[in-house]
N, C-alpha and C positions, 0 to 999 in steps of 0.2 A: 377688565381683561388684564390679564399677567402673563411675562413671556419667562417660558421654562427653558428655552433651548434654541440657537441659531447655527444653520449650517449653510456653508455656502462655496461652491464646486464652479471653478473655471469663471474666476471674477477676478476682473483685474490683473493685478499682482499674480494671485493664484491660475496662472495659466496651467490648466490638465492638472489641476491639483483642489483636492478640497481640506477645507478645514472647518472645527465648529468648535462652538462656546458651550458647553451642558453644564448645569447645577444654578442655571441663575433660577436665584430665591423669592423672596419678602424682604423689603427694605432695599439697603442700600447695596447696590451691587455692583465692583469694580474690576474693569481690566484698564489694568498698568502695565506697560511695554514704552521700550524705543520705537524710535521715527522707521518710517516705513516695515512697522510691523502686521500691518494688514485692521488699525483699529478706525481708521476711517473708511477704508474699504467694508469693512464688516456694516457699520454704519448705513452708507449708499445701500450696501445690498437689503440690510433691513428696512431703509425707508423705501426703497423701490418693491419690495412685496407685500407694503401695506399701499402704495401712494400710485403707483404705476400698474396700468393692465399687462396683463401675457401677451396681447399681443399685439402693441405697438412697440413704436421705435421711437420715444422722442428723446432729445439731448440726454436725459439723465440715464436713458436704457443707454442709450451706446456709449455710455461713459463707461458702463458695468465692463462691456466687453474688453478680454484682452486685447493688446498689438495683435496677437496671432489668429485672433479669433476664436471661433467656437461658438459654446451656446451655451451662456452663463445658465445657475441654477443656485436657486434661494428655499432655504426651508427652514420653518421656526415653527416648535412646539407651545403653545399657547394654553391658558388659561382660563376660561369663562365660567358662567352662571349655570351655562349649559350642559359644559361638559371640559373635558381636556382632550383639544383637536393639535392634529399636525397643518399647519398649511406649506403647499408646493407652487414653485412658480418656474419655469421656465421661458427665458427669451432667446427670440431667435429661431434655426433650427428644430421642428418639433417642438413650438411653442407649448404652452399649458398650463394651467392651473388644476390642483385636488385640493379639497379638504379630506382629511381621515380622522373619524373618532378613534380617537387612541386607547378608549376603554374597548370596546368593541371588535377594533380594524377594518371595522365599515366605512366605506367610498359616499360621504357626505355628500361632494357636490363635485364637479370641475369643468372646466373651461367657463363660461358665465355664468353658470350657475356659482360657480366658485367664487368669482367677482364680486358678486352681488351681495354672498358671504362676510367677504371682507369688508365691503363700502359698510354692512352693516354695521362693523365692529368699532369702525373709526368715524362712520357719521362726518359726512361732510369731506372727504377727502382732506390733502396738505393744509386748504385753506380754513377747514373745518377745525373745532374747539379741539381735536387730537391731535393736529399738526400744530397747533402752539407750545405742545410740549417737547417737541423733537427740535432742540437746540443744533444747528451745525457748528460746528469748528468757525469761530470767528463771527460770527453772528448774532447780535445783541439784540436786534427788533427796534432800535434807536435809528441804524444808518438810512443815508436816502436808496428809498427802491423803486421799480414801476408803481404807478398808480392804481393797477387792478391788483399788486400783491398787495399793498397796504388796505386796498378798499376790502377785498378780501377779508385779513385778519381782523380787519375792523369789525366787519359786522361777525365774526366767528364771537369777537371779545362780548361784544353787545348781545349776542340772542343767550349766550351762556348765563350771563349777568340776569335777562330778563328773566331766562329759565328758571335761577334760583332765588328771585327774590319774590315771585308773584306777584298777582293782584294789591296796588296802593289804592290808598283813600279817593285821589285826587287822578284825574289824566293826565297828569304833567310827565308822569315818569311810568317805565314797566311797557308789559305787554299792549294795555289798552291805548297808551298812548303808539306806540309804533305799530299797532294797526292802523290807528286812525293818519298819523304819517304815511303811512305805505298806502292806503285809499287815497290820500289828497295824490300825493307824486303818482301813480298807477292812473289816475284821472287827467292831471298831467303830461306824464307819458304819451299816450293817446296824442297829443297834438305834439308835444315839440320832443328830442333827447335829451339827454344829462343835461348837453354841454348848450341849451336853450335853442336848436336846430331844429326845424321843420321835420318829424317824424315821416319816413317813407311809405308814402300809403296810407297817412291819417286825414281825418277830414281838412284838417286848417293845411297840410301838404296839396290835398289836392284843389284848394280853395287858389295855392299861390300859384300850380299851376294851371290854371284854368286861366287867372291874370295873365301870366306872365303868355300862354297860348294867345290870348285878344290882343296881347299889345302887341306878339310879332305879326298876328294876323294885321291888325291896325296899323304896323309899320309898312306892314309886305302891301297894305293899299293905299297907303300914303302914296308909296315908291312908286308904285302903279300909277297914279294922279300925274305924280309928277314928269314919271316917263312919258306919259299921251302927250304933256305940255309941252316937254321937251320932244317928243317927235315933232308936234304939228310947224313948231320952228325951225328944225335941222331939214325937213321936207323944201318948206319956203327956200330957206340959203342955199340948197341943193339944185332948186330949179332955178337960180338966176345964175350959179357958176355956171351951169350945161349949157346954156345961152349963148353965154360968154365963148367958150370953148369951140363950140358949133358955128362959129363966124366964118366966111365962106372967103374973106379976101385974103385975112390970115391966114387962112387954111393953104391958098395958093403959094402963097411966098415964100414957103417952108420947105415946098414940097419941089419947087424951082430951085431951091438955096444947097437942098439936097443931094438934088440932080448933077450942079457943077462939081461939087464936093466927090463925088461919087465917080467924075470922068477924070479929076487930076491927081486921084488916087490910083486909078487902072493904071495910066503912065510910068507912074514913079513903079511900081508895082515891078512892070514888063523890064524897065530897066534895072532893076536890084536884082532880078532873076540872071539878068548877062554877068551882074558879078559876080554872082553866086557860084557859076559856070566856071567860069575864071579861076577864080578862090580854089574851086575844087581841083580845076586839073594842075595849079599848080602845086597843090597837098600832094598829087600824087606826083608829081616829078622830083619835088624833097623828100619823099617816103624812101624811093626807088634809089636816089643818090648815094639818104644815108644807108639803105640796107647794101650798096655795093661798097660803100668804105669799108662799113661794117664784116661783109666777106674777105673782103684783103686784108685787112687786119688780121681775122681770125686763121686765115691760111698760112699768115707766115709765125702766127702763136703756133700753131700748130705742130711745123718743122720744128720750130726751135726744142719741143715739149718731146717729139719722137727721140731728138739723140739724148737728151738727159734722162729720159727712160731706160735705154737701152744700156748706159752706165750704169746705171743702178739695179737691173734683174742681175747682170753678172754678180754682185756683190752678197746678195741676198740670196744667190744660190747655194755659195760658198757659207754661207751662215745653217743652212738648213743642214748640210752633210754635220756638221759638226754638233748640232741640236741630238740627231737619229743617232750618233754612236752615245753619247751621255746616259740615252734613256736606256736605252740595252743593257748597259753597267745596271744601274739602280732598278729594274725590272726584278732583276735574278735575284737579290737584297731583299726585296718585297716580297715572296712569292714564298722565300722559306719563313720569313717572318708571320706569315700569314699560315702556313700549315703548323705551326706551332701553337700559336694563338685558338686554333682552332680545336686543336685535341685539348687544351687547359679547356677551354669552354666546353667540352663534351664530358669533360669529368664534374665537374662544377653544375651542369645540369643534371647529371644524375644524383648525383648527392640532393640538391634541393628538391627533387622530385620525391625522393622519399622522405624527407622532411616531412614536406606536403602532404603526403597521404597520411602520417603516423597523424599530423593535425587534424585532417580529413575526419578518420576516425574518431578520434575525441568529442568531434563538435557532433557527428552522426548518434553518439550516444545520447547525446543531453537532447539534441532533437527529438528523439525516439521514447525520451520520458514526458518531452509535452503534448503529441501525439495525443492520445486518449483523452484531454480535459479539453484541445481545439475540438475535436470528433464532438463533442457533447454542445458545445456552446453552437457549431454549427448545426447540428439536427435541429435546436429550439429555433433558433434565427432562419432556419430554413420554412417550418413553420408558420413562424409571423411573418415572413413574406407572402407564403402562397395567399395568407389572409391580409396582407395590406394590398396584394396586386387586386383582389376581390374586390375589393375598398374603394381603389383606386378605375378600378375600370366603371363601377357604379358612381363612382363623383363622374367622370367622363363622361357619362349620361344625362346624368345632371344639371351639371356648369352651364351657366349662360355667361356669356360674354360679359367683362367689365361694363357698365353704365349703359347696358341693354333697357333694362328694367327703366331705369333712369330717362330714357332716351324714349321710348314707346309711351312714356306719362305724358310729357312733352310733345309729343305727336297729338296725342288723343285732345290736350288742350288745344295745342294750335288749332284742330278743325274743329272743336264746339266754338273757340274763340271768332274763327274764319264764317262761320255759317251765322253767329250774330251779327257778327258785322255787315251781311249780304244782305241777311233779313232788316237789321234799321235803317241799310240805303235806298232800300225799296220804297217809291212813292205808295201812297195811300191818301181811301177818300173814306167818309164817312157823311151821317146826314142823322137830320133831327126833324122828327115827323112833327108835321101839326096833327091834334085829334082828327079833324074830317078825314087826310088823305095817308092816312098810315097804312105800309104795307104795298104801294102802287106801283114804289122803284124795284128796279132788278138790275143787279150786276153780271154780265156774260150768263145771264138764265138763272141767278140765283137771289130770291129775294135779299135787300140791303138790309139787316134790320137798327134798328134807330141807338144810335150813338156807337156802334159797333165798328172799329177801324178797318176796313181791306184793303190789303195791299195790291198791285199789280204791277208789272216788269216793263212790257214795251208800251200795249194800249189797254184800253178796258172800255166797255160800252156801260153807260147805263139807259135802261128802259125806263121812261116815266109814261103810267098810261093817263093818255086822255090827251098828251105833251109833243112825243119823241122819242129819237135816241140821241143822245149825245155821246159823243168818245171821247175817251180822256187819252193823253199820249205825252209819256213823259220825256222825248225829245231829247235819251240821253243813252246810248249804247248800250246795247246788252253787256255785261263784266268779262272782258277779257282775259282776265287772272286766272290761273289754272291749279293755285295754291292750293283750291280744297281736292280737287282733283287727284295734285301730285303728294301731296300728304296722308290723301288714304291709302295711295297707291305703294308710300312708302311704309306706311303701318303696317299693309297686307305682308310688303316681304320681309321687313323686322318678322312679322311672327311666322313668317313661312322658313324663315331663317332660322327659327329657335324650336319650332314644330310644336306651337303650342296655336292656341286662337284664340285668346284674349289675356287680359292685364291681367288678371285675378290669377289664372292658370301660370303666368309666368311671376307671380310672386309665389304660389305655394311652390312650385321648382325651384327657388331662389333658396327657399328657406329649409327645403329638403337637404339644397348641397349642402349647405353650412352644416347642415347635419353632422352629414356622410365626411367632409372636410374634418371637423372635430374628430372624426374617430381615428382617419387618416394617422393625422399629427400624434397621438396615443401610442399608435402601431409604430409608427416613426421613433417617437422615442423611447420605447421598448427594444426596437431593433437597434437604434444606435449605439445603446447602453452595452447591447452582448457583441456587438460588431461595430467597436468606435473608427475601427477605418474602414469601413465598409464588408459587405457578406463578398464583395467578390480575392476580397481581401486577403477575409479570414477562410474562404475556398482556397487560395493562393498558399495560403501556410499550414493546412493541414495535407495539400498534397504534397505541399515540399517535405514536409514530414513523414510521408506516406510511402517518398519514394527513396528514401536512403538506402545506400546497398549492404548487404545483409553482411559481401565480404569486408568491406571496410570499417565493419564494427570487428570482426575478428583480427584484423591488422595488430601486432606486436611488434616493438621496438624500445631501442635504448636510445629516445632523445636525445640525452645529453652526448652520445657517441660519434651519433647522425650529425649534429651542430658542427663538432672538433670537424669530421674529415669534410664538413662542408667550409670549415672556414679556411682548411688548408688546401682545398683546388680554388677558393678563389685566393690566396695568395700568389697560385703556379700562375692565374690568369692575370693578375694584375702585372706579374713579373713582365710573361711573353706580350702584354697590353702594351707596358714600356718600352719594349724594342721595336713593338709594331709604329707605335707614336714618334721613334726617331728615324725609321727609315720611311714614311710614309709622306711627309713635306718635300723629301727629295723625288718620288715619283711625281708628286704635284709640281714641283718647278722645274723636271725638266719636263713634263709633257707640256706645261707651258711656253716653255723656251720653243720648245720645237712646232706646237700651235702658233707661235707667232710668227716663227719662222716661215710654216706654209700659209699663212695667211700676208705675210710680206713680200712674198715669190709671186701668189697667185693675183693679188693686187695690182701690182707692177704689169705681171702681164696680161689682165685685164683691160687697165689705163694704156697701155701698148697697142695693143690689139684695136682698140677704140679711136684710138689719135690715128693708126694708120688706116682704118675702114676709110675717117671721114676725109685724109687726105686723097685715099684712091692708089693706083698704080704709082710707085714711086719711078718707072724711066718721064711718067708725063706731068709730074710735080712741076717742073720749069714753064712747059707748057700752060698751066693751070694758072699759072701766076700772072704770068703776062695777060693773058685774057682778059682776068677781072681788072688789072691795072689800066686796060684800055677801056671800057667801059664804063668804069667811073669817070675817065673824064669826059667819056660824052654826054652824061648826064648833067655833070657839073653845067657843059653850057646851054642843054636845053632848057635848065632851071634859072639861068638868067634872062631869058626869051619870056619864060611863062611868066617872070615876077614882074616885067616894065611894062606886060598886057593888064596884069589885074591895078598897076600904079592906075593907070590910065582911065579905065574902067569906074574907079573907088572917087577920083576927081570929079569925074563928070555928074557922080551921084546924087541925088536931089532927098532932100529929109522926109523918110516915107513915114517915121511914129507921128511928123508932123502933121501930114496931111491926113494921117486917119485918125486924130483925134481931134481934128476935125468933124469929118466925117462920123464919127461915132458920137462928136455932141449933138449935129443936127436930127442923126436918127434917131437918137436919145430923147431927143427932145420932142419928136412927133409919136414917140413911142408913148411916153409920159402920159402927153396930150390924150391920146386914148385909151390907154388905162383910166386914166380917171373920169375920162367921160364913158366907158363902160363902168365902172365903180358909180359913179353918180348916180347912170340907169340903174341899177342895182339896188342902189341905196332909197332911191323911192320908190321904187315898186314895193322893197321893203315895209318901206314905212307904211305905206297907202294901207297894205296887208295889217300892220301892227294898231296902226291908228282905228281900222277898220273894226278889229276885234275887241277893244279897248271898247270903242262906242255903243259894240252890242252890247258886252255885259257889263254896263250901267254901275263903271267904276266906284265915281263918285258917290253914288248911291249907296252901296256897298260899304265902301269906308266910313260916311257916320253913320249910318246903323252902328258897323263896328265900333265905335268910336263910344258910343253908348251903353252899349253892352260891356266894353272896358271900365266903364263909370262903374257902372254896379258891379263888379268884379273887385274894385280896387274896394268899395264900400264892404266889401263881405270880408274881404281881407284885414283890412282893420278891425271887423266885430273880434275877428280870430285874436288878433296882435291885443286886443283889449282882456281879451277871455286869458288868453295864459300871462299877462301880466299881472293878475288877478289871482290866479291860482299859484301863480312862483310867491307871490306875497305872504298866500297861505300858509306855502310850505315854509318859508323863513320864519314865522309867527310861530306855528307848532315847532317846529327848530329850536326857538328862542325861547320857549314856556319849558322844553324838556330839559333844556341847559339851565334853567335858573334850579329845576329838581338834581342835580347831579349827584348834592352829597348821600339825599334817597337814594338814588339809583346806581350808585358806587361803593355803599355800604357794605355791602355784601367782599368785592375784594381788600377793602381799606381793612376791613376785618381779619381778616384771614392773611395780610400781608403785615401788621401793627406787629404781633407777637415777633415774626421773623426779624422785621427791622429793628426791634429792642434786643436781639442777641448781637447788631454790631452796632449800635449808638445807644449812649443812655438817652438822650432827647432830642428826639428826630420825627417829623411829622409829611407827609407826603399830601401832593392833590393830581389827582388824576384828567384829563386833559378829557371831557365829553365827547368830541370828537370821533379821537382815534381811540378813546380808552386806553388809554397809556400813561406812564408815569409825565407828569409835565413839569412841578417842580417839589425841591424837597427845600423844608424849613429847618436849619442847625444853628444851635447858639443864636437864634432873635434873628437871622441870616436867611433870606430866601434866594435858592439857584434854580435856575434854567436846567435840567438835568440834562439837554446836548452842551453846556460847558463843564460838566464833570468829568474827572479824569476818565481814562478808559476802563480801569480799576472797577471806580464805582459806578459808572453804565452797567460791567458788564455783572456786577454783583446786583444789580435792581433789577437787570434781566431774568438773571438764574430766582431769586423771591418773587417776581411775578409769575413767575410759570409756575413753579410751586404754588403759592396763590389760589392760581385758575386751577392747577391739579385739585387741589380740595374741595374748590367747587364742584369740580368734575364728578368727585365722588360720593359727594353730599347730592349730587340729581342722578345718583345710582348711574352713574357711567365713569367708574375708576379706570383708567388709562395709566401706564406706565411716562413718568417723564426719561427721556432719555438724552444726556448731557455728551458731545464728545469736541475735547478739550474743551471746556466752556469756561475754566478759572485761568485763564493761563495771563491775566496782566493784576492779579491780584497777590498781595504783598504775604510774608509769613502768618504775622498775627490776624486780621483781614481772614486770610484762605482757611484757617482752624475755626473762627468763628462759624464761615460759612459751610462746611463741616456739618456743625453741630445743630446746624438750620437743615440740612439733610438730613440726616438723623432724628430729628423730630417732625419733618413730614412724612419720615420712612414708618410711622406707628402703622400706618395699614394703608401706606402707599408704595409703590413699587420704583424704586431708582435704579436705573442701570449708568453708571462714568466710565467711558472710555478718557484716556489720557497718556500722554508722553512723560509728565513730570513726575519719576518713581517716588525720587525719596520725599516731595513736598507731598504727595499724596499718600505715603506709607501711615499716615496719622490720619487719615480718613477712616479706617475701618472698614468693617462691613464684610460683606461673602467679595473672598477673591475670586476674580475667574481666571481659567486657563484656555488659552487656545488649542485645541490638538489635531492632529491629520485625521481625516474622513473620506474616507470613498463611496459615494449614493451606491 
């Protein structure tokens, strides 16, 4: 595969904008630009259309998408065996995938079919032998990453290597031995995971829970054991405290002790109520005292408040006459200021109105030339709507709900699940004939026949002739459960909900929508394409177009005329503006003044008005005063009267929290008494009940049976723990036989990588790590290094010759892939970076390199086909 051409529309950077790459060749192909010129973005968008589906969303798709949104779109002209295709991809919005034969302009494949397409081209997705060629910016293949990206590439490295070197003499190395690996670990698997974990659902899984089921069962009857034990003791200790409690002398003494307790509390009781009495009517003769101080005081604030009123309206009247002549002056100042102000501004509008219109018309023309090409794009877009709303009301038919399907499998399990279970709880009998009397029994009328299991539910008879009947009775409730009941009942309305009647019928509907949905998303982006802001939109601006006035295209005028006598009325206006602006603070502060003034008039004689209401008639103010001054003091002395009753009263009192706490520990205490000899009763009726139950079913019994059954449970568990310590051995064995073959089974890249590494050392030797298949150290000058303590330099130069490397291989098993580098030299020195250079250029003989990069002039000595970026619109 060789890529001929990359376009790519509203990604990224390129928000509502496209651009593309065309003329990439054979050999070595480069685009050189500054930072942030879209050559990592180009990048992403081409590994996301070979690496990423239409239509998911994961990290790397929404990386594509601008800040603003949108629905990115990716397209590159390709090369194959087959033929020369375009492929398209859109996310987002009117998702999609096509291929297009570009000899032809036939519609290859799209949406999954389109997919399937491409997985073919790359084989094995990112992780797969094609994504070891797609170098990112920064990325050596050296640094630490997850565990399943490395395992990943690992075995991408290894199936490639197996691919090209074939069948060896020996099973140490190659395909045959890592079949026979993948059969040991695959047998393996089966009982435990990777990481030597009990497999879910494998036999040695269900062997541990089967154990680990007998030992809670075995513990759950321990506990049982020991609870009987522990009741029949707690029962004992329960009936000698009741005994105890139930004593008839003590009982008397308590209830005697109570008694007085109970008479010298009523006492204290009767007399704290007289004080209480007391207490109260003196509160009210202090209440009454201070509210009559309270009144005299307030009646002579009062007087005092009336005459200093009265001085002050006078004052405040003489202030408002002289407020109202101020405003009348600067009224008549305002008034012509303002009829002047007014005519500037009525010339000043006329002039800008005809501005206006001469604009008006200018802009009615240019509208009236786009007219005709909106007309066009709307007919087509009207179109492909009537045919997506088609679409769309047929998906509407269609659609089942999200995880319907999912949800009715689940059903249909639970009740075969539920009706086995019913059927294994069910007792059953069976019988083994001797020769003479074979044939004799019968179960409820139906011959038994010999060794044949029958089940039955509540009873069953059997007939033996010559014998009886006997009835068998399993003694144990018909199944209350309603499970299978409510689960068919709920399957009935999932499908009555969905109007279909069984699973089958609601998966071919499933598979219809998906159909009908792909065609949808098509029409969708077809329509977007002609109507990127919508048909109601692009309706919106052909009628604005439509409705321009025919006279305001004929409108004439000398602009530049129109401006002058528009700038010289707003000159007249800004003038008369100014005089308005100096006499116009003067109406604000005196209508201020003068608002103050009647707000200081009307104040006064509100507060006036108020004070004389509450004083009343002024000839009976004298009178008014005297009153309350005499009735205060006869309060004064009833409230010496009330307070030497309650002294008196408060003396004689006796401690009433004392005597009832008293009183409330005796009753406390016969309370207690009964409570727990009702709890006592309780507690052995209890047990009698618990112990009772314990005895029928034959605990003990129970537990070592269990107890045995756990034996050989733990016995099978260990054959398990024996059988994969067995098989892990194996797999370490074959492990270590294919690692002693490594320099066989490496061969193939040490080959292909020897030439490169002789264009930047004269004697330099590499070993590759079995493993991971990776570089692991290199030998210089009699010197062996660790290649993670190599500079960054030379990592990242043993990266960029590995890849190349595996490219040869690639195309030596007839599957040439493009390597493609962006930034991948960027810590490598002048002399260093021409050597490796010239290491591209000799795998470019009939391999395909594309270099993205920032560093112009270090890269101007590269060569090769330059590329250029230019603007594209799909």
């Amino acid at each position: 595969m060789k890529i001929s051409a990359l376009r790519l529309y509203n990604v990224k950077r390129f928000a509502n904008r496209g651009v593309a790459i065309e003329g990439i060749g054979d050999g070595v192909n480069v685009l050189c630009a500054a930072n942030e010129f879209g050559k990592s973005t180009s990048f992403d968008a081409l590994h996301a259309l070979f690496f990423q589906p239409y239509s998911g969303r994961p990290s790397d798709v929404q990386r594509l998408r601008p800040y603003s949104g949108g629905n990115p779109l990716v397209e590159a002209d390709i090369t194959t065996a087959e033929g020369h295709f375009r492929l398209t991809k859109q996310y987002y919005g009117g998702c999609s995938a096509r291929i297009i034969d570009l000899t032809t302009g036939r519609l290859v494949a799209q949406a999954d079919e389109a997919e399937n397409f491409i997985n073919s081209l790359i084989k094995g997705g990112p992780a797969g032998p094609t994504g070891l060629l797609w170098v990112r910016q920064g990325v050596t293949g050296f640094e630490k990453r997850s565990r399943s990206e490395e395992e990943n590439e690992k075995q991408a490295r290894a199936g490639l290597l197996e691919a090209v070197q074939g069948e060896v003499e020996t099973i140490t190395g190659g395909r045959r031995m890592a079949e026979i690996i993948q059969a040991a670990g695959a047998a393996l698997s089966e009982l435990v995971t990777p990481t030597g974990k009990p497999k879910t659902g494998g036999r040695y899984d269900a062997a541990i829970k089967e154990r680990d089921g007998l030992a809670a069962q075995e513990q759950k009857l321990s506990d049982e054991v020991a609870a009987l034990r522990e009741a029949l003791d707690s029962r004992a200790s329960s009936i000698r405290r009741l005994a105890e409690l139930d004593n008839a002398e003590e009982r008397k003494a308590r209830k005697t002790a109570t008694e007085a307790a109970q008479a010298k509390f009523d006492a204290a009781k009767a007399q704290r109520e007289k004080l209480k009495t007391a207490e109260a009517e003196l509160a009210l003769v202090h209440d009454r005292s201070n509210t009559a101080a309270q009144e005299l005081k307030a009646f002579r604030d009062a007087l005092q408040r009336a005459n200093e009123l009265r001085d002050a309206l006078r004052g405040a009247e003489r202030s408002r006459d002289d407020a109202v002549s101020k405003r009348r002056t600067v009224a008549e100042a305002i008034e012509k200021a303002i009829l002047d102000v007014a005519t500037a501004e009525a010339a000043e509008q006329e002039a800008r109105d005809l501005l206006s219109r001469l604009d008006a018309a200018l802009k009615a023309r240019e509208v009236a030339s786009r007219l005709s090409e909106r007309q066009a794009r709307l007919e087509q877009a009207e179109s492909i709507r009537q045919t997506l709303e088609a679409s769309k009301a047929q998906l509407a038919l269609l659609i089942i709900p999200p995880g319907a399907v999912d949800e009715l499998q689940d059903i249909e399990t639970e009740i075969a699940t539920i009706r086995a279970r019913e059927e294994a709880a069910r007792p059953s009998v069976a019988i083994a004939y001797e020769s003479a009397s074979a044939g004799r029994v019968t179960m409820d009328g139906i011959p038994l026949v010999a060794g044949q299991e029958r089940s039955y539910d509540v009873h069953a008879q059997l007939s033996v002739s010559g014998v009886g009947t006997i009835t068998l009775r399993s003694n144990r409730p018909l199944p209350s459960d309603k499970r299978l009941d409510q689960a068919e009942a709920k399957r009935q309305t999932l499908l009555a909900s969905m109007g279909i009647t069984n699973l089958a019928a609601a998966r071919r509907r499933q598979v219809r929508a998906q159909q009908v949905a792909s065609d949808v998303r098509g029409l969708e982006g077809r329509l977007a394409v002609l109507a990127p802001e919508g048909l109601s939109q692009l309706q919106k601006d052909v009628a604005t177009c439509g409705s321009v006035n025919a006279e305001a295209l004929e409108l004439k005028g000398d602009l530049a005329q129109v401006r002058a006598t528009l700038e010289a009325a707003e000159q007249r206006r800004r003038e008369t503006r100014l005089v308005w602006d100096k006499v116009h603070p003067l109406q604000t502060s005196a209508g201020d003044a003068l608002v103050a003034a009647e707000t200081t008039l009307a104040s006064l004689r509100g507060q006036l008005a108020q004070v004389e209401a509450s004083l009343g008639p002024e000839d009976e103010w004298g009178a008014h005063e005297h009153a309350l001054s005499t009735s205060f003091a006869n309060l004064k002395s009833k409230l010496a009267d009330a307070s030497a009753l309650t002294d008196k009263l408060r003396a004689a009192a006796t401690d009433l929290e004392s005597l009832e706490a008293v009183l409330n520990r005796l009753s406390s205490v016969e309370e207690a008494i009964e409570r727990e000899a009702g709890s006592l009763r309780e507690t052995i009726a209890g047990l009698n009940v618990s112990i009772g139950l314990r005895s029928d079913d034959a605990v003990e019994e129970k537990w070592r049976e269990t107890a045995e059954a756990l034996s050989a449970a733990n016995a099978r568990v260990g054959a398990f723990e024996k059988e994969v310590a067995i098989q892990q051995r194996l797999v370490a064995a074959l492990e270590a036989a294919r690692s002693q073959a490594r320099e066989l089974y490496l061969r193939p890249v040490v080959g292909e990588l020897k030439p490169l590494l002789g264009l930047l050392f004269d004697d330099v030797a590499i070993t590759f790590d079995d493993k991971t298949v990776l570089p692991q150290t290199i030998r210089r000058n009699g010197q062996e290094e660790d290649v993670d303590r190599l500079s960054s330099g030379m990592r990242e130069q043993l990266s960029v010759l590995t890849r190349l490397a595996f490219a040869r291989l690639l195309a030596r098993d007839n599957r040439p892939t493009p390597v493609i580098l962006d930034d991948a030299l960027v810590y490598s020195d002048d002399d260093r970076i021409e050597k490796m250079f010239d290491a591209l250029h000799r795998q470019s003989k009939d391999q395909q390199i594309i270099v993205f990069s920032c560093r112009q002039r270090a890269f101007q000595k590269l060569g090769g086909n330059i590329l250029q970026m230019t603007d594209w619109q799909p």
